[in-house]
C-alpha positions in Angstrom: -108.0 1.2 79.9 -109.5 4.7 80.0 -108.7 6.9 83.5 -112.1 7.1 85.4 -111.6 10.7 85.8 -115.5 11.1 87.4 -114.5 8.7 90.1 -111.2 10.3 90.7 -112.6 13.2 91.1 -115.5 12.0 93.9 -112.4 10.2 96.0 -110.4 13.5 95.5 -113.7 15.9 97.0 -114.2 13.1 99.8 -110.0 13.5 100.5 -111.2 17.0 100.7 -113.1 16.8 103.2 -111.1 14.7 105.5 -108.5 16.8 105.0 -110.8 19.7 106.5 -111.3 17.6 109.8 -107.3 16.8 110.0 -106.5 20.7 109.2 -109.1 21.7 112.4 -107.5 18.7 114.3 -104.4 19.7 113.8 -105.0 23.8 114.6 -105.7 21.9 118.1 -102.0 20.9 118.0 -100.6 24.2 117.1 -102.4 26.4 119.5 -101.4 24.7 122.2 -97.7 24.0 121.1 -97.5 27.9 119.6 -98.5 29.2 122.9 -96.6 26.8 125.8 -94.0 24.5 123.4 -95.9 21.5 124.6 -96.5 18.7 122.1 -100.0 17.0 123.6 -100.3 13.8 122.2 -103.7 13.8 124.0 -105.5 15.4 121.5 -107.0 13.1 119.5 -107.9 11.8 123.2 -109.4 15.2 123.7 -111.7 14.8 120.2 -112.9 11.9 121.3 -114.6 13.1 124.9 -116.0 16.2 122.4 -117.9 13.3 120.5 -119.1 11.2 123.3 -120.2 14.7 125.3 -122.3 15.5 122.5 -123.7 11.5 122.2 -124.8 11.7 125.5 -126.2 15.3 125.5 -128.2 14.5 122.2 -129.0 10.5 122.6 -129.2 10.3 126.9 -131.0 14.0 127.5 -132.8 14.4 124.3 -131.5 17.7 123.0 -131.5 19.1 119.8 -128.5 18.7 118.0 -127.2 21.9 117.5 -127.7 22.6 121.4 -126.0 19.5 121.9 -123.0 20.5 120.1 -122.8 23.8 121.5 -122.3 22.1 125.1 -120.0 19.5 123.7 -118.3 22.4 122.5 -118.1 24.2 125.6 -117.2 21.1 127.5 -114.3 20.4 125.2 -112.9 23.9 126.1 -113.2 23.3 129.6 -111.9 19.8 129.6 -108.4 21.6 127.8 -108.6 24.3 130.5 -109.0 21.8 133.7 -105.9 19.7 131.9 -103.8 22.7 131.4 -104.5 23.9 135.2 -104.0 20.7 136.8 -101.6 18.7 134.9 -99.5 20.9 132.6 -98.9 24.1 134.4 -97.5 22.4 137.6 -95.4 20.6 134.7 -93.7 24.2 133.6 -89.8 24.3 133.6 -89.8 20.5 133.6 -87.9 18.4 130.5 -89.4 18.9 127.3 -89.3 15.6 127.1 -91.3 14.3 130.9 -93.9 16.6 129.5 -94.7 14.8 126.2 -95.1 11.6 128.3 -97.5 13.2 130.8 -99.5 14.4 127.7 -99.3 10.4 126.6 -100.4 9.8 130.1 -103.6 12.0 130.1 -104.5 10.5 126.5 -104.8 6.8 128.4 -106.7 8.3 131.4 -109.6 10.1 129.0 -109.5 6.2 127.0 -110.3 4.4 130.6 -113.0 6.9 131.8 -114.5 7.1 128.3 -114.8 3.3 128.7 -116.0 3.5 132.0 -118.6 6.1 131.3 -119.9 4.7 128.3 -118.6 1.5 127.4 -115.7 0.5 125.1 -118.2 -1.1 122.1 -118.0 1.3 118.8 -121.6 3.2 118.3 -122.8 5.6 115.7 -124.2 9.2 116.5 -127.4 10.2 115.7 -128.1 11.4 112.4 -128.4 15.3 112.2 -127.4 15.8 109.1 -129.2 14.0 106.5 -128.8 11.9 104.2 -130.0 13.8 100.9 -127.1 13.6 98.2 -124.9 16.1 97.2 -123.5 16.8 93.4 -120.8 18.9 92.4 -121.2 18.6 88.8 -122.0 14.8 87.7 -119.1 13.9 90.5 -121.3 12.7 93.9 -120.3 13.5 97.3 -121.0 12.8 100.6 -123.5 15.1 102.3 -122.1 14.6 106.1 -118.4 15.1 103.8 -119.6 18.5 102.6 -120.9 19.8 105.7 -117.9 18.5 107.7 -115.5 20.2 105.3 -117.4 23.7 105.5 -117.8 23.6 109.0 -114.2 22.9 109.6 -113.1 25.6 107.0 -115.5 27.8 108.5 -114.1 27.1 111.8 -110.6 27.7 110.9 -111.1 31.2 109.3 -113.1 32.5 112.6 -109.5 31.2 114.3 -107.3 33.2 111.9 -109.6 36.2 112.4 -109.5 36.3 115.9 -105.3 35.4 116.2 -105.0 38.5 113.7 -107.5 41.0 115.2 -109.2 39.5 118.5 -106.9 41.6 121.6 -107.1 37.7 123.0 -105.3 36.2 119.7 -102.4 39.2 119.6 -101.7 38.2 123.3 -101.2 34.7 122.6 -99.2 35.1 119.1 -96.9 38.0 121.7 -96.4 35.0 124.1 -96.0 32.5 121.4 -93.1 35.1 119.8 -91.7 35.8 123.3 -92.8 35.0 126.6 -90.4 37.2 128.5 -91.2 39.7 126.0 -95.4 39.6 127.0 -94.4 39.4 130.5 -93.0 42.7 130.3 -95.7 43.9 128.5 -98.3 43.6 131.1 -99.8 40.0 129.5 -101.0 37.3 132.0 -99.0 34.5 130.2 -100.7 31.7 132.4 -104.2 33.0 131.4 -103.0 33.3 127.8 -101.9 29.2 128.6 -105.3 28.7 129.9 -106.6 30.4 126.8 -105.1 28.5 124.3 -106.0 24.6 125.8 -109.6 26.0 125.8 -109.3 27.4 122.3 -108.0 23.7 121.5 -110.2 22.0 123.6 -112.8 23.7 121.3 -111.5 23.1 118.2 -110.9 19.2 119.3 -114.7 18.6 120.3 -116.0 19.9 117.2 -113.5 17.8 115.2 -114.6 14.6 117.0 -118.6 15.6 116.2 -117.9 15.7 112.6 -115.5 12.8 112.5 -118.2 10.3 115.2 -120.4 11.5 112.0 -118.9 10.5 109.7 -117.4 7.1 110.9 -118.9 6.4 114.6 -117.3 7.1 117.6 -115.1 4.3 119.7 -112.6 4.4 122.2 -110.3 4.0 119.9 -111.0 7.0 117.4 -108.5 8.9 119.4 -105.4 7.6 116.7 -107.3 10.2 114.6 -104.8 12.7 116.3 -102.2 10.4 115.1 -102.8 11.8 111.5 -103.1 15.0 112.8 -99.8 15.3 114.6 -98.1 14.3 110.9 -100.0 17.3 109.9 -98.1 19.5 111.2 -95.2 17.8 111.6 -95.6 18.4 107.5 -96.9 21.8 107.7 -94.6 22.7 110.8 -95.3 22.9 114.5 -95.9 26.4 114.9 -97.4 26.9 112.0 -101.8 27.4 111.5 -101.4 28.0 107.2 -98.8 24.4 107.7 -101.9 22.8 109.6 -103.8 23.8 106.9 -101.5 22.7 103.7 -100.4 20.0 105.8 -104.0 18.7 106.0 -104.6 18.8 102.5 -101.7 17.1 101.4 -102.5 14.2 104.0 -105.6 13.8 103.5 -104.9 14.1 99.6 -102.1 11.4 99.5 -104.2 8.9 101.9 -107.2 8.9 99.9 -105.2 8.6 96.3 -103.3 5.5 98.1 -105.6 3.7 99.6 -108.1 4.1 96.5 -105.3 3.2 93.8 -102.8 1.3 96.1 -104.5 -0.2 98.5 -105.3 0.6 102.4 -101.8 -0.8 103.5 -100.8 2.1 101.9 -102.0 4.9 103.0 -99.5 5.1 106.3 -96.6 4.1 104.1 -97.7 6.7 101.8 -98.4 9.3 104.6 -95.3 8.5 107.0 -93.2 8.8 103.3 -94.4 12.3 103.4 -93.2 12.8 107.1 -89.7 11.5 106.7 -89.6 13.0 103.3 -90.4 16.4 104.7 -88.3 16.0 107.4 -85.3 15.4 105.3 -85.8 18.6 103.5 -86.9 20.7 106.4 -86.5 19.3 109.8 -89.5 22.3 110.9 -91.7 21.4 108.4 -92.5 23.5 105.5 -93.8 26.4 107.2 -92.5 25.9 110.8 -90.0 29.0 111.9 -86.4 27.8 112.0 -84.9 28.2 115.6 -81.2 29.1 115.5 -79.6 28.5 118.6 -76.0 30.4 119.4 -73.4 29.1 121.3 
């Protein structure tokens, strides 16, 4: 039998773009752990308040969608700073470890009031992106894929840009290099905190729009972030161009799997990776290597 190369090429664009929404997910992950060390597992609990915001914003007040998205948006940033403030900061000098389970903690309070607010049944967000088909070449891909995957890449090179020239984005690569160090220097490092969980916040929200677009948005949509912590665990920790590699090849080996394998195994395939990864380079593939003397 012949390879179907058209059709592996349409599941490889629509990987693509999933990929996109796990790399912008995942920047969410390493902002916040480059700037404070902290591991929030509550982040794919975080993308899913940024797609209910903007459901209620464009279905309950009747805005226009792009409006609506710049207040989920907004709200999303916010929502990362009041978490920072009240939960993690007081949290600062405790056990790694007792503030991983807070973040766990946080992720099942945002579940119960999203399900108190607006009910735990699945629903779909309105359409404001069309329908109209998209063809790169004779292969056929998704509209809402395509404008997911540009926004997110779009998205992720204004971040780069600002972390390289924004005064905002040297401060917080200074404290993620040495916090002691930015002290010194005159840098508020609890503002630059504050900073990063909006800028994650951010970046969470308008990964839950494009993913509640694509798929709905649930309760449950939150284990989204669960694909995006193996992304950078892959791509390493610390590490924006790993969130970005690591995305691809997630996204990448999911979508070949579960098209040619089957969908029981994707996480085999994807939790493979991790281990694999692991094995090899226990801080991921671009994560920095912290050598500890005695």
């Amino acid at each position: 039998m012949d390879f179907d190369w058209l059709f592996f090429a349409e599941v490889t664009l629509a990987a693509l773009g999933n990929s996109a929404l796990l790399a912008l997910t995942g920047l969410a992950f390493v902002l916040i752990y480059k700037a404070t060390r902290v591991v929030n597992l509550a982040i794919g609990e975080m993308l899913m308040v940024g797609a209910y915001l903007f459901f209620s914003f464009t279905a309950g007040l009747g805005l226009p969608p792009w409006g609506a998205i710049l207040l989920a948006v907004v709200g999303g940033a916010l929502l990362g700073a009041t978490i920072e403030r009240a939960v993690i900061r007081p949290m600062l000098g405790e056990a790694a470890i007792s503030v991983f389970m807070v973040t766990i903690g946080v992720g099942s309070v945002l579940i119960g009031l999203t399900e108190i607010i607006w009910g735990a049944e699945p629903t779909a967000l309105p359409d404001f992106m069309g329908k109209a088909p998209i063809f790169i070449g004779d292969a056929y891909v998704s509209r809402k894929v395509v404008i997911g995957f540009s926004v997110a890449a779009a998205v992720i090179a204004v971040f780069l840009l600002a972390f390289r020239f924004w005064r905002g984005g040297i401060a917080l690569r200074a404290t993620a290099s040495d916090q002691a160090a930015a002290y010194s220097c005159g840098i508020n490092v609890p503002a630059v905190f504050s900073l990063a969980w909006m800028f994650a916040g951010a970046a969470a929200a308008g990964a839950g729009i494009l993913v509640g677009a694509v798929g709905g948005i649930a309760p449950t949509m939150g284990v989204f972030g669960l694909s995006a912590l193996v992304v950078v665990i892959v791509g390493g920790l610390d590490s924006i161009a790993g969130a970005l590699i690591g995305g691809v090849l997630v996204g990448l080996l999911e979508a070949w799997c579960g098209t040619y394998l089957g969908g029981e195994y994707k996480m085999l395939a994807t939790f493979g990776l991790l281990m694999l990864v692991l094995l090899v380079r226990p801080y991921g593939l671009f994560g920095t290597v912290e050598i500890e003397r005695l």
